[in-house]
C-alpha positions in Angstrom: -145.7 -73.2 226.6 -143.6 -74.2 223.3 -142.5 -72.2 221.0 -143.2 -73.6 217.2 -142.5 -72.4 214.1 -144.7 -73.6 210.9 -142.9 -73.3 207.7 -145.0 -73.5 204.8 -143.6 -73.9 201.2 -146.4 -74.4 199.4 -147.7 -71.8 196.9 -151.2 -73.5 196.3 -152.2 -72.1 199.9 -155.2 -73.5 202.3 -155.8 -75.6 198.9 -152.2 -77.7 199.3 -152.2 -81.2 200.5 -149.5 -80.4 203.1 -151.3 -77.5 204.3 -154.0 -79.6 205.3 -151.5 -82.1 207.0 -149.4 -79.6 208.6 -152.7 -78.0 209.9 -154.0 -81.4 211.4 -150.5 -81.4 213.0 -150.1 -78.1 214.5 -154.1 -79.0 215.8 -152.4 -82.3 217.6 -148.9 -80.8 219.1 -148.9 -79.7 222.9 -151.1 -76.1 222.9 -148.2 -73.0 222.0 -147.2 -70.0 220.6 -146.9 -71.1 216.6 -144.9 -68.7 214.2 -146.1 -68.9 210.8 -143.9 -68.0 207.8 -145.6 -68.5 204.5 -142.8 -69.0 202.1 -145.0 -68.0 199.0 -145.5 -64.9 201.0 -141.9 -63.7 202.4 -140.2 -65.1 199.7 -136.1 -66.3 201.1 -133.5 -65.1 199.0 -131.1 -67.3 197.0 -127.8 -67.4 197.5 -125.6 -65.1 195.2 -121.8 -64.4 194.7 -122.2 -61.5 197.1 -124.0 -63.5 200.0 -121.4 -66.1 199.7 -118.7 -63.4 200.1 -120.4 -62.0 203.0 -120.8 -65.5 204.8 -117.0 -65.7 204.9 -116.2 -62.2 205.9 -114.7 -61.7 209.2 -117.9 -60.7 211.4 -116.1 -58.2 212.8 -115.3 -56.4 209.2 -118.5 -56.4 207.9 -120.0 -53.2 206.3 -123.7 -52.0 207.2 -124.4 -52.9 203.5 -123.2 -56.5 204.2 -124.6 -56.9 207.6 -128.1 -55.7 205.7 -127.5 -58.9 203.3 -128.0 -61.5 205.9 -131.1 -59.9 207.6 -133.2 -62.3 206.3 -130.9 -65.4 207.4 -130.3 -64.1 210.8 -134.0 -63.6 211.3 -134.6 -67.2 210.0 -131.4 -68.4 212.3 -133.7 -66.5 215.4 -136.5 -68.0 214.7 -135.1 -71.8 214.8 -133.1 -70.5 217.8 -136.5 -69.6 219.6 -138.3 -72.4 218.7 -138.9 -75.6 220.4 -141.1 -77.3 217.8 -140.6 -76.9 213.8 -143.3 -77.9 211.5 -142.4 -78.3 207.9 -144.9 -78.3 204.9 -144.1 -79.3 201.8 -145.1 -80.3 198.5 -143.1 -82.3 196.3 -142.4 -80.8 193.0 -140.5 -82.7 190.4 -139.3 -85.4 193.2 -137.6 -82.3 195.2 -138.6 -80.0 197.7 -140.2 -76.6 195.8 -137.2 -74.0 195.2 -138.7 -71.5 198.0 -137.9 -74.1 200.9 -134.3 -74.2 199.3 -133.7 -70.8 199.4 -135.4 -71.0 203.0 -132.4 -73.9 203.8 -129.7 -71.9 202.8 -130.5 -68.9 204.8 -130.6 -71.3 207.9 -127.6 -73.4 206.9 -124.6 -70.9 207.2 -121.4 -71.6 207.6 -119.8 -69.9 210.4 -123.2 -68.9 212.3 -125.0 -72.6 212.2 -122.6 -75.3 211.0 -118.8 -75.1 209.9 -116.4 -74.1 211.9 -117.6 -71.9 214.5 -121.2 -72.9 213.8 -123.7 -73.5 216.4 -126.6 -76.0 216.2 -130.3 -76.4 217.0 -129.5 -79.5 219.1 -133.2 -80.8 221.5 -135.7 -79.7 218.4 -138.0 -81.7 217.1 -138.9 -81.0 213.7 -141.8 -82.3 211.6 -141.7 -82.6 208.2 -145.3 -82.8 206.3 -144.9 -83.6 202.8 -147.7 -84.4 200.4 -146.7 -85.8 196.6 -149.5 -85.5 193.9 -147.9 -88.5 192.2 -147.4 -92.4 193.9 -143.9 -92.0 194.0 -142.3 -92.6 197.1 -141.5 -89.0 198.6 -138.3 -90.7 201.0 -136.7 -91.9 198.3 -134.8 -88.3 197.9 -137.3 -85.5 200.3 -137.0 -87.0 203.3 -133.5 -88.4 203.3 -132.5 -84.9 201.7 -134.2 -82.7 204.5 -132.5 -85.3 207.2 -129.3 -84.9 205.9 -129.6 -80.8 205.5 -131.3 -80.6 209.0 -128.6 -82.6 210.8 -125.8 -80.2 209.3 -127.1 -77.3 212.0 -128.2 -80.0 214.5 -132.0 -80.7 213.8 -131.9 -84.6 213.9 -134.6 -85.6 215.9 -137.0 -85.4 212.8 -140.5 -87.3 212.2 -141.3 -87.4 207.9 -145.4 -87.9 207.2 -146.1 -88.2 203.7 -149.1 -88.4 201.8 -149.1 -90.2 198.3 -151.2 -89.9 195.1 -153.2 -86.5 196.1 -153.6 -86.1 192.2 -154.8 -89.5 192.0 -157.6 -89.6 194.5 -160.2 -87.5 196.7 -157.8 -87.0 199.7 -160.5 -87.0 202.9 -159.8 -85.8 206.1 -159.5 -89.8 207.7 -156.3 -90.2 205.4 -155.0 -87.0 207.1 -156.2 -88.1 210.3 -154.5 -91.6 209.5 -151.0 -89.6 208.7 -150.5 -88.3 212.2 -152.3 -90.7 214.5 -149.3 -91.6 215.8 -147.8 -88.5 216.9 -148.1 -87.5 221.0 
């Protein structure tokens, strides 16, 4: 059975746009075990002076203090490890990716645990990335090239984009949903 984690990164909850298309998506995957971690909910940390120090301290020499900083990046670096499948939903806001799935990004993206020098990838993942934009502007001109380029820096290239235009503009029903993924296996 596969292992997949569903990261959501929308604050607007079972009312977002890419909740509903992450949803359909998760309903479509090969049954399995799905994490869930609501971003909204377990907030990520942002990177600060003293996370950047820890990242680049020997391993070996860090204090219980420091360890205790990058608990919430080792847990997100386990759950990527674990899974098989990764489903990301997100809105766009302001033509980027909100500031929670950031933060979320640069937990994952460590140097020295996932990429750099002495980094170890996520190679054999797929990852799907469901992105809804209220606005017609065209969401892979800068959120899906982005998250591509960011993804394949731990490894995570084999990565499917759906987007879904205009959700301000227009009475989004279920068949454009349905439409989004039909062509996922």
């Amino acid at each position: 059975m596969n292992k997949i984690l569903y990261i959501n990164s929308s604050p607007s909850g079972a009312d977002s746009q890419s909740v509903k298309v992450a949803n359909a998506l998760l309903k479509k995957l090969p049954p399995g075990d799905v994490t869930t971690r609501n971003l909204d909910e377990d907030v990520p940390p942002f990177v600060s002076k003293a996370y950047i120090h820890v990242v680049y301290t020997d391993p070996t020499q860090r204090t219980a203090a420091q360890k205790a900083l990058l608990r919430y990046s080792d847990t997100v670096i386990a759950e990527v490890r674990e899974a098989d499948i990764i489903v990301i939903g997100t809105p766009v806001h302001n033509f980027a990716i909100p500031a929670l799935l950031k933060a979320w990004i640069d937990q994952l993206v460590r140097p020295g645990a996932t990429c750099g020098k002495g980094g170890r990838g996520f190679e054999q993942k797929k990852v799907y990335v469901a992105v809804a934009s209220g606005r017609l502007i065209n969401p892979e001109g800068f959120v899906g090239p982005y998250l591509k380029a960011i993804l394949a820096e731990v490894g995570l290239t084999d990565i499917t984009v759906l987007t879904l235009k205009g959700t301000l503009q227009k009475e989004i029903r279920q068949e454009d949903v349905d439409h989004l993924i039909k062509e996922i296996q």
